[in-house]
N, C-alpha and C positions, 0 to 999 in steps of 0.2 A: 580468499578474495583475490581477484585477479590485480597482478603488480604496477597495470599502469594507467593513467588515463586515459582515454579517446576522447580528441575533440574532433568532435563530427561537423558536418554540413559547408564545405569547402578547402579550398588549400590553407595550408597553413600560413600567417603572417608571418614573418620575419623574428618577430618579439615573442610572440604566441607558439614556441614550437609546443606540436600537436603528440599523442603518441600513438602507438597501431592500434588500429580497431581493434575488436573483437573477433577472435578465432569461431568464431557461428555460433549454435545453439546450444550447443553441448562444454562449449569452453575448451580453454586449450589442455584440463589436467582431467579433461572426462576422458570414458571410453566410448567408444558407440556399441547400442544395445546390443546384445547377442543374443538374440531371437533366432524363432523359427525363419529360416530363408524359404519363402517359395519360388521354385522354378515358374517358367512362363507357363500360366495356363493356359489349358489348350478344351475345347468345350468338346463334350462327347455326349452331349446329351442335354434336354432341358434344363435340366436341375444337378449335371455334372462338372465337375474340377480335374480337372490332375494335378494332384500335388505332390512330390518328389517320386513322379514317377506309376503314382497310381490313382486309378479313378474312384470317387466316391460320390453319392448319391445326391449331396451336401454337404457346404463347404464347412469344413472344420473348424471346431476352435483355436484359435491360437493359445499355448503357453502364456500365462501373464505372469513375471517373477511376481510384480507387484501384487496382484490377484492369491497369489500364492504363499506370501509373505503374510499377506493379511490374514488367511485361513490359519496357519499354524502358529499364529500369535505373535511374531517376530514384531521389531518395530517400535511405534511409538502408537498406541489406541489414541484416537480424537473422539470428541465431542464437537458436534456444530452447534450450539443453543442461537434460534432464531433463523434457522436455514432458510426459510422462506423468501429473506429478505434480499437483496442485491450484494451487499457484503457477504452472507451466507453463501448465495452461490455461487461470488467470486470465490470464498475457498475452496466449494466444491473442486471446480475449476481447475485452479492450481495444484490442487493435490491429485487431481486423479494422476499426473506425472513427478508427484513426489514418493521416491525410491520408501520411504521409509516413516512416514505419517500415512496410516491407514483410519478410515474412517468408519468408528462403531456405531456410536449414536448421535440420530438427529432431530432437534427438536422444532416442531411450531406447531403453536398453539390452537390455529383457524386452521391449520391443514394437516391434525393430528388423523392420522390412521391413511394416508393418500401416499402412492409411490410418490417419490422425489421428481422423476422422470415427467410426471406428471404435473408437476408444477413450474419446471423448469423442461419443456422440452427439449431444449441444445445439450443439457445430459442426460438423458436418456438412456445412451451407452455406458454411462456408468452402474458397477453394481453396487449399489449404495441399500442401506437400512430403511425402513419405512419410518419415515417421521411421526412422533410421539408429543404428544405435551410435556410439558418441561416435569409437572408432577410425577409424571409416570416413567421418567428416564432413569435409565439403571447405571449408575456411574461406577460400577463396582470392577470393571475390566479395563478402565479409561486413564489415561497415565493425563491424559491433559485439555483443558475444552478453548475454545475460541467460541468467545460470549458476543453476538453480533444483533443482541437485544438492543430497541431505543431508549437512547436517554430518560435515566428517570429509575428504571425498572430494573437496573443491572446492580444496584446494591444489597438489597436485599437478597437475591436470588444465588450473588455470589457468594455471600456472607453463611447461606447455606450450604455449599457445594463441600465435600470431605476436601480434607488439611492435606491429601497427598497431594491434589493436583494442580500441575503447572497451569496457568490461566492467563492469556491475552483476551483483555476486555476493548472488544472494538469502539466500545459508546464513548461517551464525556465523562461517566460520572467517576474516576479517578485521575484525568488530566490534572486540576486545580490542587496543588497542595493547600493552600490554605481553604477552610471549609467554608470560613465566613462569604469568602468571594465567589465561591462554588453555589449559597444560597441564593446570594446575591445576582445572578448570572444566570441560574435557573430558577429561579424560585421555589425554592424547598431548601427544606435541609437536609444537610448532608445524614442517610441511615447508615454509613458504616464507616464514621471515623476511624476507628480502628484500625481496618481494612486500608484507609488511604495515607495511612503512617506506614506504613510495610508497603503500600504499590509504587513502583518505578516507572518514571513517562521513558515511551519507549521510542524517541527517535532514533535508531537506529546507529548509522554512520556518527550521531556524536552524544550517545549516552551508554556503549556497546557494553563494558564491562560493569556496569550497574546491572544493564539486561540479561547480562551472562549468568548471574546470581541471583536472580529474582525468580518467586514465585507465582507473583501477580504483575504484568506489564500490563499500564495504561497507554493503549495503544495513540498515537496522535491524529487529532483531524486533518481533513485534505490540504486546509488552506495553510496551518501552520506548518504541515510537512515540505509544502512548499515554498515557505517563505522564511522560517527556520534555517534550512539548508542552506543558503545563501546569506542571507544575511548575521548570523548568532558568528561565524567564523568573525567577519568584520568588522562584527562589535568588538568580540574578544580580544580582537588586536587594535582595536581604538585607529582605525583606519575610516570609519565614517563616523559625523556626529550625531550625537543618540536626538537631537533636536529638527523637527521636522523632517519625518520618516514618511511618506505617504506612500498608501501601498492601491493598487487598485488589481481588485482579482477577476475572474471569470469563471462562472463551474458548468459543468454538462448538466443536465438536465435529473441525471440517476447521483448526484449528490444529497439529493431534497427526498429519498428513501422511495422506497418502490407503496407507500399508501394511497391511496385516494386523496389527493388536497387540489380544490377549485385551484389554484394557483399552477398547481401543472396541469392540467387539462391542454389537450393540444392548442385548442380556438384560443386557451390565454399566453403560449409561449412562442407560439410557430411565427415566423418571419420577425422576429424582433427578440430586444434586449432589453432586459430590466436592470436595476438596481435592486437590490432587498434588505434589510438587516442593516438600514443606514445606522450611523453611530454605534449601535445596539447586537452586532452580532457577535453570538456567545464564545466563537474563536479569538475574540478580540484580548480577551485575560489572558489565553492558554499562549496567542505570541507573544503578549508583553511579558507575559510568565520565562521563557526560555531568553527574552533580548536581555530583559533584567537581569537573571544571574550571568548572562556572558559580561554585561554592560558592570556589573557588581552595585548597580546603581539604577535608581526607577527608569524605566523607559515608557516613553506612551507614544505609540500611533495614531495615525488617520488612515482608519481602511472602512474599502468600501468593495462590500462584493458583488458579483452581476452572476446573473442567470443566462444560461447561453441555448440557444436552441440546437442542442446537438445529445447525444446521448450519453458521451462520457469522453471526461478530458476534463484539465482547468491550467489556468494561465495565469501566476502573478508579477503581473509587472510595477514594480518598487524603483522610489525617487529618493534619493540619500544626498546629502550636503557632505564633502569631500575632507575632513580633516587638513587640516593645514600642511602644505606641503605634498600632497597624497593626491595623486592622478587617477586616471579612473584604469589607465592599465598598472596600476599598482594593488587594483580592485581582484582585475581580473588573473593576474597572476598569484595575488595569495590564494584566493580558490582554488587556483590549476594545484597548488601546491595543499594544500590542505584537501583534496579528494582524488590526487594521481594512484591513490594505491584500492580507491575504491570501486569498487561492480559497476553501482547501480546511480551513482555519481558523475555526468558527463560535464565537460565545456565546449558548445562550439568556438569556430574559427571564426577572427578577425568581424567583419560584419553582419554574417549571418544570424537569425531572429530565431529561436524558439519556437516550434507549432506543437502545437496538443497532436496530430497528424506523429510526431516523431517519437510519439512516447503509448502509444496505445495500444492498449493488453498487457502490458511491460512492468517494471517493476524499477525502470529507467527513471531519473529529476534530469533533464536536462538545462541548463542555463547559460548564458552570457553576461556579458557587462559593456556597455557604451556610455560614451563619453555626452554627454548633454549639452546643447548647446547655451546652454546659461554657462556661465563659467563657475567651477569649483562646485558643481554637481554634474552626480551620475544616475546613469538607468541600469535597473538590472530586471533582467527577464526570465521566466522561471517556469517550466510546463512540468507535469506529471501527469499520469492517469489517476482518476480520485478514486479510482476503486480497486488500484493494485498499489503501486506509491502509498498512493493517498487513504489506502484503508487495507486492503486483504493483503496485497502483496510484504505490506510491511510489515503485518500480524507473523505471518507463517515466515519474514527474515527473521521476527524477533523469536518463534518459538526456535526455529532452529539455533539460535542459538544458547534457551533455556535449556533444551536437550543436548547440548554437546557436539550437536550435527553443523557439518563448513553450514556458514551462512547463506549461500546462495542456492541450497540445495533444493532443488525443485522447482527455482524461481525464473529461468535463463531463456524463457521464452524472448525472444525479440520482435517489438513491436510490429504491428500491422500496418502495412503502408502498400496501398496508397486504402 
């Protein structure tokens, strides 16, 4: 993990010192690849190259370690169950430049027997397996799978997978320790008690060494990874009161899954903003679930989350009542101080706002905290990407650290801007 914080998006305030960005893509303890170098090509024909010096008819293969690692066995074997989906091919995605997670089997169900490439044209380039039905996937070479099945479907399916393998379950159905609220919240019950006494919620940055030793990590939803992060530090140190919390969130568009649902259809999202999931959305246990053990006492919210007409990105911005005594840069300095040692954990500067624009494709939370004009409350503002943060990217921080591998490995992409 890199040592220190950046707080991005202006000069530093006085009270707020900031600390160095990030040393680019690669981090300051990598190397840079040592690949093939090619000299400038020089054309000598239609369909000619020079490449160190000699002509070829067409242009060569490059060396891939990674390509190569994966044929001779090295590494760690994946499984993607439900690759089809948005989640799925965010892992794709990420691993095609993870050193050391190579990927065997992939399943979906309605596009069993179809190149991958085919379903996802932006990988293409990758040389990935042909996707199979979940029944017919051979798990026998596979050290570990990322489950990126819908809610509902991922108990039973787990409950069958063999006992060796490590499993981050992207769905809902092991966030809820308790089962009764898990019925209650989805309506069914729970099919693999068992399985959810042995599963650890996997946020990351504040559940690390539970996920270091776990077998099964319940991976966390978009909205509590982002509102988790900021606020469970604040509870914990009794620095905001647990009584009227209101959170109000924002998601992209590709958080509501890649199906067919009238509700996304372009003609119902384009040029406007909803509301959805008033009172009733099923994130709503899984944040009171993490406020409550920081808080060691019941915690209840008022959230409300919006649908945004954009493709990916979400925004929580949270209204908190200031403990007595406790300013709001008292807020924002325990945070700088509770996530200076962490990656993927940012604070901006002094006035600067949060945009989903600063965190995209990334596996970046970045936040702030301002002072509100009511007195003895504050705002806090909170972006991720919901499909790297907020769902794949956090899967593959938490498997690397079920495998023993630095946590950030594979992940150092830095967002797309503009």
């Amino acid at each position: 993990m890199a040592s220190s914080t950046t707080a991005l998006g202006g000069a530093a305030a006085p009270a707020r010192a900031g600390l160095a960005p990030q040393n680019g893509i690669l981090g300051s303890n990598s190397k840079p690849f040592a690949g093939v170098m090619l000299k400038k090509a020089q054309q000598v024909g239609p369909l000619s190259l020079r490449v160190r010096g000699s002509a070829t008819s067409s242009p060569r293969k490059l060396f891939s370690p990674k390509a190569a690692a994966a044929k001779s066995g090295d590494g760690v074997q994946i499984a993607v169950l439900g690759a089809s989906g948005y989640t799925g091919a965010e892992i794709v995605r990420i691993l095609a430049n993870h050193p050391q997670f190579h990927i065997k089997v992939m399943t979906a169900d309605r596009k069993a027997g179809e190149q991958f490439g085919s379903v996802f044209p932006h990988l293409i380039s990758q040389d990935l397996p042909r996707l199979v039905a979940i029944k017919d996937a051979d798990f026998s070479g596979v050290d570990a799978v990322f489950c990126c099945l819908p809610h509902g479907t991922t108990q039973e399916i787990i409950k069958g997978l063999p006992q060796h393998l490590k499993i981050v379950d992207l769905s809902a159905d092991f966030r809820l320790r308790d089962i009764n609220e898990y019925a209650e919240w989805y309506g069914h019950s729970h099919r693999a008690p068992e399985l959810q006494e042995e599963s650890v919620y996997g946020l990351t940055e504040l559940h690390r060494d539970d996920v270091r030793n776990a077998r099964l990590v319940a991976n966390p939803g978009c909205y509590p990874t982002s509102i988790q992060l900021p606020l469970v530090p604040l509870v914990k140190a009794k620095l905001i009161k647990l009584t009227n919390i209101i959170i109000d969130a924002k998601s992209g568009v590709s958080g509501a899954g890649r199906g067919a649902k009238e509700a996304n259809l372009y003609t119902e999202i384009a040029e406007g903003i909803h509301a959805y999931g008033i009172t009733s959305h099923r994130h709503v246990p899984e944040i009171e679930q993490g406020l409550t053990d920081a808080a060691e006492s019941k915690v209840t919210i008022s959230f409300t989350p919006h649908l945004m007409c954009m493709k990916r990105g979400m925004q929580s911005t949270m209204y908190v009542e200031l403990a007595s005594g406790v300013t709001a840069n008292d807020l924002y300095e325990h945070l700088k101080s509770t996530y200076e040692s962490e990656e993927f954990v940012k604070l901006l500067h002094g006035s600067s706002a949060p945009r989903t624009s600063h965190v995209a494709g990334s596996n970046y939370c970045i936040m702030n905290v301002f002072e509100d004009r009511i007195p003895g409350r504050a705002i806090i503002i909170s972006v991720i990407d919901n499909l790297v943060k907020g769902a794949s990217g956090q899967a593959v921080q938490n498997l690397n650290l079920m495998m023993g591998l630095p946590e950030n490995m594979g992940l150092q992409y830095q967002p797309l801007f503009p």
